[in-house]
Backbone as numpy.savetxt, mean C-alpha at the origin, in Angstrom:
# Nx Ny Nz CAx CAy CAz Cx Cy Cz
-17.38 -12.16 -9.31 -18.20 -10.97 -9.31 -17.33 -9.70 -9.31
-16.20 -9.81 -8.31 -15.36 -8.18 -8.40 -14.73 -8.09 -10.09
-14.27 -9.27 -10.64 -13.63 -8.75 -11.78 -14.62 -8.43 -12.53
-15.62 -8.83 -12.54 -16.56 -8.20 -13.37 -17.19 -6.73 -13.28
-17.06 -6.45 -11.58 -17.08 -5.22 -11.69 -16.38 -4.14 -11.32
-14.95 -4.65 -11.05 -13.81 -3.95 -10.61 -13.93 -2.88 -12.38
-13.82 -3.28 -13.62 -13.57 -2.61 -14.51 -14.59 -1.07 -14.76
-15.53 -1.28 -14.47 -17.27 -0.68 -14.25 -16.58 0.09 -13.28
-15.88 0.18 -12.07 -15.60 0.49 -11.05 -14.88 1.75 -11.07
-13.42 1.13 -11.79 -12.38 1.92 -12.33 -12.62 2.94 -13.06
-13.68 3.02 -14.57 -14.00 3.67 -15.18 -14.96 4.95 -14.74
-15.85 4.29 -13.81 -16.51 5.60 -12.81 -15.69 6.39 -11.99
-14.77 5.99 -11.72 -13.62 6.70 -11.03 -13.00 7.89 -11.81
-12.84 7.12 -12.74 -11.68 8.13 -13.52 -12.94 9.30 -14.45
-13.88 8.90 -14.76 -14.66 9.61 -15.06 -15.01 11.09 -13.66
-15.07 10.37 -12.86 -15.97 11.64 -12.04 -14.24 11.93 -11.09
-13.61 11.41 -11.22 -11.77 11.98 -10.45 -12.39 11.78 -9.21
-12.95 10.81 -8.67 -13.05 9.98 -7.47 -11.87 8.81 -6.83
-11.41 8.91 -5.76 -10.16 8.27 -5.16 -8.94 8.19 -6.13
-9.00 9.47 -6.72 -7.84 9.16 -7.80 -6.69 10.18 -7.63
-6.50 10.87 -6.06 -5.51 11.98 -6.09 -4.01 10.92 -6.05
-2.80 11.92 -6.39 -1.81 11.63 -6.33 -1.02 13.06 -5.64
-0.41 12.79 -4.22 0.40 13.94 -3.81 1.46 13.18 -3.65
2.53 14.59 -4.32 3.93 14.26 -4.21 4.59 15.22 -3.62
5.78 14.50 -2.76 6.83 15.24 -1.81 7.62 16.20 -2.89
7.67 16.81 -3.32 8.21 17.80 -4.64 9.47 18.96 -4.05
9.14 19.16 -2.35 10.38 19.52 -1.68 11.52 18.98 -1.41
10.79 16.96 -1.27 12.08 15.89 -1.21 12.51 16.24 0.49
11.28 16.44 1.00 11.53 16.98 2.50 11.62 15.23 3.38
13.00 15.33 3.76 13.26 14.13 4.76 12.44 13.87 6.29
11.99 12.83 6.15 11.66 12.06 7.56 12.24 12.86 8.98
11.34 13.00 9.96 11.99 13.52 11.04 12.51 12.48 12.04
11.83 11.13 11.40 11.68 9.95 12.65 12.09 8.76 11.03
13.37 7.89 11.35 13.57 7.13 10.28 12.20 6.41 10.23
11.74 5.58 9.16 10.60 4.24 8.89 11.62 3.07 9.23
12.74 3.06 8.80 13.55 1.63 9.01 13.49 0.60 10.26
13.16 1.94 11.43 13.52 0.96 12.56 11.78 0.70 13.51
10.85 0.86 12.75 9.70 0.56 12.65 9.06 -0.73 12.50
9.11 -1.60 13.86 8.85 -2.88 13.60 6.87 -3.32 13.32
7.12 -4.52 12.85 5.32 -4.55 12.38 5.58 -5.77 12.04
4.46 -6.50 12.17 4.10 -8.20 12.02 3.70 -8.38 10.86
4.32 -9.51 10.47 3.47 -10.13 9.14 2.82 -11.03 9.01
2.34 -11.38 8.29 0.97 -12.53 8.40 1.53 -13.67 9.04
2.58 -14.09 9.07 2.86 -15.60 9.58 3.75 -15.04 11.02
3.04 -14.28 11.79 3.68 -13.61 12.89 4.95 -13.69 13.11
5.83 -13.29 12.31 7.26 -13.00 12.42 6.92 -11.24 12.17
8.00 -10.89 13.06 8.07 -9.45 13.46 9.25 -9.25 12.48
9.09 -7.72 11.69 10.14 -7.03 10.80 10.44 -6.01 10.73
10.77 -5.13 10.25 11.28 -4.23 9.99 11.60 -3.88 8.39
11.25 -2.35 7.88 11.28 -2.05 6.83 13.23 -1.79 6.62
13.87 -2.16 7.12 15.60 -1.73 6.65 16.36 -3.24 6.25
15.56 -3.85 5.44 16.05 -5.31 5.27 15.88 -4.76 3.76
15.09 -3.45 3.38 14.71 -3.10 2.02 15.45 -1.72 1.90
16.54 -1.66 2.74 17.39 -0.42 2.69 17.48 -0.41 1.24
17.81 0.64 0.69 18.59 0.83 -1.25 17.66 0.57 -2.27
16.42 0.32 -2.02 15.35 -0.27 -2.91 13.93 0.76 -2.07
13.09 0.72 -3.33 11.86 1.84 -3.55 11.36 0.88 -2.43
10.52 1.26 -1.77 9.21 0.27 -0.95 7.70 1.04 -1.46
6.73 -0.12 -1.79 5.82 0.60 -2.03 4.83 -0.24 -0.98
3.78 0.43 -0.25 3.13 0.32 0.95 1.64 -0.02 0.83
1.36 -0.66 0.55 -0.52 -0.63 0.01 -1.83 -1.12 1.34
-2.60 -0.62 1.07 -3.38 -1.14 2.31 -4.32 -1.92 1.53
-4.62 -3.19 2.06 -5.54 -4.05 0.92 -6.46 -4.46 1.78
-7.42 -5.33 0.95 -8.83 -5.93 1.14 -9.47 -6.59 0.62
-9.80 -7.61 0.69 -10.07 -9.18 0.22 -11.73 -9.04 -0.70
-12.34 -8.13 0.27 -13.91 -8.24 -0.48 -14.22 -6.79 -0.98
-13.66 -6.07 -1.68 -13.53 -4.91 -2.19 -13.59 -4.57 -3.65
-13.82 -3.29 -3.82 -14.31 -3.05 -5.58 -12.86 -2.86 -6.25
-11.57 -2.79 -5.38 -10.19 -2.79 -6.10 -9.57 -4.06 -5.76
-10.22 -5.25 -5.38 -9.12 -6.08 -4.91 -8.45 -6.45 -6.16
-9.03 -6.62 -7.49 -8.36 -6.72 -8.38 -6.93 -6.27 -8.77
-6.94 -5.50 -7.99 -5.52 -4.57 -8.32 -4.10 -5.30 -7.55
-4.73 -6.53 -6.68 -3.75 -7.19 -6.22 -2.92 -7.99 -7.50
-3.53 -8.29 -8.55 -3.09 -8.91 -9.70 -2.39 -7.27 -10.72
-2.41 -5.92 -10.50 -1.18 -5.90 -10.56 0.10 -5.31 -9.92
-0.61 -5.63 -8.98 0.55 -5.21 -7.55 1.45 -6.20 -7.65
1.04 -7.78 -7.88 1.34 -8.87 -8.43 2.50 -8.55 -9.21
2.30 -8.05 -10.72 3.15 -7.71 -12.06 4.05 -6.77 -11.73
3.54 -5.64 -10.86 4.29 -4.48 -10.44 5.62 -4.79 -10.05
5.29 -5.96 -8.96 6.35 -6.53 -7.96 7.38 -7.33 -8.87
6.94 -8.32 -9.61 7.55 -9.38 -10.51 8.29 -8.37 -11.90
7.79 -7.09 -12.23 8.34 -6.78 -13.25 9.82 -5.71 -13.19
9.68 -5.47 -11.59 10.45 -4.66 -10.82 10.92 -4.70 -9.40
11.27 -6.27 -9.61 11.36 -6.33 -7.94 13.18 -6.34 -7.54
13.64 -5.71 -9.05 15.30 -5.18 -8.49 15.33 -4.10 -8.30
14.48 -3.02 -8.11 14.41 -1.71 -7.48 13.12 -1.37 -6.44
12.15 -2.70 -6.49 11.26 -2.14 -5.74 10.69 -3.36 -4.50
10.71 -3.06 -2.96 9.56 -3.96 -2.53 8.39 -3.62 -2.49
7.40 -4.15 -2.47 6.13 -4.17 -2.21 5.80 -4.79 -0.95
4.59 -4.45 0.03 4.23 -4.97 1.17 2.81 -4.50 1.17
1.74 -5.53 1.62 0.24 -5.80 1.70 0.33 -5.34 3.03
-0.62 -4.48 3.36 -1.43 -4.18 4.81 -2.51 -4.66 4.70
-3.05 -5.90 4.82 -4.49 -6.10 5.29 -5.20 -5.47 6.25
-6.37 -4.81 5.77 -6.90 -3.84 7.04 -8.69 -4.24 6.71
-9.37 -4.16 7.92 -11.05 -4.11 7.60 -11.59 -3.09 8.06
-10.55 -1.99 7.95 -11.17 -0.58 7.93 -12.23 0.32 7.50
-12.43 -0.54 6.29 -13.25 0.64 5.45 -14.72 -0.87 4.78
-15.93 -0.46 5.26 -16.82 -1.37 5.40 -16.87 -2.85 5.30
-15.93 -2.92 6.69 -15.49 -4.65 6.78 -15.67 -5.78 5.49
-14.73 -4.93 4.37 -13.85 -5.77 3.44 -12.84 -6.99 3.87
-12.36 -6.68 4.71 -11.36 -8.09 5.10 -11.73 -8.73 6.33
-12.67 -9.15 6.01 -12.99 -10.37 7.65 -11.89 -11.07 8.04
-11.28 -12.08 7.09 -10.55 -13.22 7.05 -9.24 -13.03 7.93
-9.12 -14.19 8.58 -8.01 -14.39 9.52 -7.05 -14.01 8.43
-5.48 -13.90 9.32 -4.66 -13.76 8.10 -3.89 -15.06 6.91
-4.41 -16.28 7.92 -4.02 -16.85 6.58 -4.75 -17.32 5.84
-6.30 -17.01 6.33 -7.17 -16.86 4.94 -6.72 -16.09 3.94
-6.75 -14.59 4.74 -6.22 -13.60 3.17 -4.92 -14.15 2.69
-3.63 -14.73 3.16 -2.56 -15.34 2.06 -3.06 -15.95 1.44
-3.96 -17.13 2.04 -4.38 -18.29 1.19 -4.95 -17.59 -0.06
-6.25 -16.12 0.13 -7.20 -16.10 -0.99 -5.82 -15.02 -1.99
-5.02 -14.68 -1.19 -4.28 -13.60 -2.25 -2.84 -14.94 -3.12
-2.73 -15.89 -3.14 -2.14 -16.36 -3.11 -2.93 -17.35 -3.92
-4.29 -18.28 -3.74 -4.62 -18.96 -5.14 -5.48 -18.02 -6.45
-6.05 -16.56 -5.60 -6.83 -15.56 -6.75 -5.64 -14.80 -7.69
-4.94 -14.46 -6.43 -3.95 -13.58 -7.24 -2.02 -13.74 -7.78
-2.16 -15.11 -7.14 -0.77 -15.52 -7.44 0.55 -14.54 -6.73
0.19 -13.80 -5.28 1.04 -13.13 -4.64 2.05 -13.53 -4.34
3.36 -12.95 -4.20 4.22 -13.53 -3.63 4.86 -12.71 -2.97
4.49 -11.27 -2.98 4.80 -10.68 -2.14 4.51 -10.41 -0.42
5.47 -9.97 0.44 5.18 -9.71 1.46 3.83 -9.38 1.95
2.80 -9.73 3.36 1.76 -9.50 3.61 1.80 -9.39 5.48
1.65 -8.05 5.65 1.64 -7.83 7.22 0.43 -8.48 8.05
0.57 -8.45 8.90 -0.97 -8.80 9.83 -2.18 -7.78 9.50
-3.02 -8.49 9.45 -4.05 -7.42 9.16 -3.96 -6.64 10.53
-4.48 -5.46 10.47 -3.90 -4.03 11.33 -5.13 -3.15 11.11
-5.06 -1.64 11.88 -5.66 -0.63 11.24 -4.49 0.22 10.65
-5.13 1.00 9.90 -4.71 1.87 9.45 -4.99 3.24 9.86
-6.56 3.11 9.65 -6.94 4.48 9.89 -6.14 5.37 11.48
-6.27 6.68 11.83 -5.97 6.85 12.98 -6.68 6.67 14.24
-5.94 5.99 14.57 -6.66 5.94 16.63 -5.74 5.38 16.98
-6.05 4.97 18.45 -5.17 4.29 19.48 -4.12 3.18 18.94
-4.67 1.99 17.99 -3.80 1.03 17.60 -3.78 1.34 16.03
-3.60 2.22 15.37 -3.13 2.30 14.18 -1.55 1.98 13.81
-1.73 0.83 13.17 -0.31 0.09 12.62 0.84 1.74 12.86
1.83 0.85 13.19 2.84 1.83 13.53 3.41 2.70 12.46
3.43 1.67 10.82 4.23 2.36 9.62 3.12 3.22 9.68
1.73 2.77 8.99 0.96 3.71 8.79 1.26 5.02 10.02
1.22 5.03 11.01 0.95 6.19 12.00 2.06 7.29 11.51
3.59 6.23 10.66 4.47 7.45 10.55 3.70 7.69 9.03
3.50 6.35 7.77 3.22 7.51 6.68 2.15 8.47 7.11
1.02 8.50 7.63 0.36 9.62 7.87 0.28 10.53 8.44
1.65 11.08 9.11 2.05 12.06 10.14 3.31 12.64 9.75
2.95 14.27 9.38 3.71 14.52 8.89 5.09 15.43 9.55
4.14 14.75 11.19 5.52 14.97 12.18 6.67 14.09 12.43
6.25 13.08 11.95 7.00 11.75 11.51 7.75 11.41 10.04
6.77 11.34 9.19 7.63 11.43 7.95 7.78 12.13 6.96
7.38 13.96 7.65 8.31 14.90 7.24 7.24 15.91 6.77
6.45 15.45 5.81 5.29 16.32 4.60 3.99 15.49 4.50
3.59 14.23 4.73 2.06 13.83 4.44 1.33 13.81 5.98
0.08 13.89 5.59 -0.87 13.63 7.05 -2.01 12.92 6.34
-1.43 12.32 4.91 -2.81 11.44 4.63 -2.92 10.17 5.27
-3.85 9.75 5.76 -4.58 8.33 5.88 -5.15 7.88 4.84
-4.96 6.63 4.74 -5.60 6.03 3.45 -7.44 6.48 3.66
-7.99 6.20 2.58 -9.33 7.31 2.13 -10.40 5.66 2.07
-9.45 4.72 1.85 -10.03 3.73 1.20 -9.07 2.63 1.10
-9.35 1.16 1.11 -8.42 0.01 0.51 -7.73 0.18 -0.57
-6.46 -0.08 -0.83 -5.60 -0.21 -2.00 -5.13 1.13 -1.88
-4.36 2.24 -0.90 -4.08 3.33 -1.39 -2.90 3.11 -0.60
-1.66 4.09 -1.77 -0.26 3.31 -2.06 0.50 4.90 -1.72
2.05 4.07 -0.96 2.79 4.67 -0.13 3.75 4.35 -1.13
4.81 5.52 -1.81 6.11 5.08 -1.84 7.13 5.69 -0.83
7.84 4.97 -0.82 9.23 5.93 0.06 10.39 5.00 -1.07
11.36 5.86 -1.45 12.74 6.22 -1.91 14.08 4.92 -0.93
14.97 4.86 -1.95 16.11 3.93 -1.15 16.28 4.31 0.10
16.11 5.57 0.41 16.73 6.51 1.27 15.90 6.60 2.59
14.84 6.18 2.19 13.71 6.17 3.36 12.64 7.44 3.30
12.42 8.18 2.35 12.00 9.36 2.29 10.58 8.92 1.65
9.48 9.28 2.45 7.76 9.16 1.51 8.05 10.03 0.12
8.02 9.51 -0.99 7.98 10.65 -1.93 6.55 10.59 -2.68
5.61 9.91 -2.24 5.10 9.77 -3.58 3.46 9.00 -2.18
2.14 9.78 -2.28 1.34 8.92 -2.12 0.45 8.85 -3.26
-0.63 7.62 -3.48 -1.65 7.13 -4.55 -2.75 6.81 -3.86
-3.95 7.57 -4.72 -5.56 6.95 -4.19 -5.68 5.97 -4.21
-6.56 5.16 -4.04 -6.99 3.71 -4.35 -7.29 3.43 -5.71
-8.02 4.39 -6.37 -8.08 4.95 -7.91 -7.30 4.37 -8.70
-5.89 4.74 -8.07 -4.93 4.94 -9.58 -4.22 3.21 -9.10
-4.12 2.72 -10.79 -3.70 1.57 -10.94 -2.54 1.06 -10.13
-1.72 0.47 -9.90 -0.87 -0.15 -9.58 0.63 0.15 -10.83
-0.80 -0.44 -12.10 0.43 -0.07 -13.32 -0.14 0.68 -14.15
-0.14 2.17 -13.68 -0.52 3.20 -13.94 0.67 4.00 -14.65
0.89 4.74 -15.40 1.96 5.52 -15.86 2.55 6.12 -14.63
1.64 7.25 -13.61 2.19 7.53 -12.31 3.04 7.06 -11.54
2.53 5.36 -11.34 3.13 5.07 -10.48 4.69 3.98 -11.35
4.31 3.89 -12.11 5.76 3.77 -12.82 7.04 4.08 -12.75
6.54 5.47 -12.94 7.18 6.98 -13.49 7.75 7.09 -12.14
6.75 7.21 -11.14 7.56 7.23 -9.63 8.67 6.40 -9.23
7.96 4.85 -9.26 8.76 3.95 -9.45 10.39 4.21 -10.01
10.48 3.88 -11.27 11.64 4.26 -12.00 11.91 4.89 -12.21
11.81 6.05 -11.62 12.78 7.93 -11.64 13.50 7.69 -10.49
C-alpha cells in the first residue's frame, strides 16, 4: 500500500512545497559541543558513538516503519551503497509523529532489512522530538547551542541531518526531499 502511495505522496509535496525545506550552515559555523563523543544505542543494544565515522560525511535520518516516506528507506539504501567511501548513514527509529513505528527494534531491522534490503546502521528507536528523553544526537542536531546554527527538530519521519568529516551540521533536509535528490547529492559530494 505505501509504495503505491508514497509516489501520490511525493508529488503533493513538491507541488504545494510541503516538508520540503532545505537549511544550510552557509557560515560553516562550528559546533560548540563536539557530536563525536555523543554516545547512543543501536538496535542490537550495543552503545556507540558517532567518531568511529571521524573523516567521512554522516548523514542522520529519523525513520518510520508505517509512514507515507518509508519508501525512501530504499534510497537511503542506494544512497549508502553508492557512496559509502565518503558517507555514513544512520536510522533513528522514532514513533514520534502519529505512532508510525510501533515495532520493537528488531522488528523494524527485521522489516527494514527484508522490505528494504538495509544494511545500514539502525539506533534504538528513541525520541526525537524535544523533551526530557530526546535522543542525545538529536538534542545536539537541534540546538543550536550545541551544534553551533540549527534549532530544527525533525517536522516529521525521514528528515535528514548532514554533518561534514569534521563534525560540523552543514546541511539539514525535510522529509520531502529525496534521499537521491540532486540537494542532497550535491551536499553529499561537495
Amino acid at each position: 500500500m505505501l509504495k503505491l502511495f508514497y509516489p501520490l505522496l511525493i508529488r503533493t509535496n513538491k507541488a504545494g512545497k510541503m516538508n520540503t525545506k532545505i537549511l544550510e550552515n552557509v557560515n560553516h559555523t562550528k559546533p560548540n559541543i563536539t557530536v563525536y563523543d555523543i554516545p547512543f544505542e543501536l538496535n542490537n543494544g550495543q552503545t556507540a558513538t558517532l567518531s568511529a565515522y571521524k573523516n567521512k560525511k554522516i548523514l542522520i535520518v529519523n525513520t518510520a516503519s508505517d509512514c507515507g516516506y518509508t519508501n525512501q528507506y530504499e534510497g537511503l539504501q542506494k544512497l549508502f551503497e553508492e557512496h559509502s567511501d565518503i558517507i555514513q548513514l544512520i536510522g533513528f527509529p522514532s514513533n514520534n509523529f502519529k505512532e508510525q513505528e510501533k515495532g520493537s527494534d528488531a522488528e523494524i531491522a527485521e522489516f527494514c532489512k527484508i522490505n528494504y534490503g538495509v544494511t545500514f546502521p539502525l539506533a534504538k528507536k528513541s525520541i526525537v522530538i524535544k523533551n526530557g528523553d530526546q535522543n542525545e544526537i538529536f538534542a545536539w542536531l537541534s540546538n543550536k547551542d550545541k551544534n553551533g546554527w540549527l534549532n530544527e527538530v525533525p517536522s516529521w519521519n525521514f528528515c535528514k541531518y548532514l554533518i561534514n568529516e569534521e563534525g560540523v551540521l552543514t546541511h539539514f533536509f525535510e522529509a520531502g526531499i529525496e534521499p537521491l535528490s540532486a540537494n542532497v547529492i550535491e551536499a553529499i559530494t561537495s
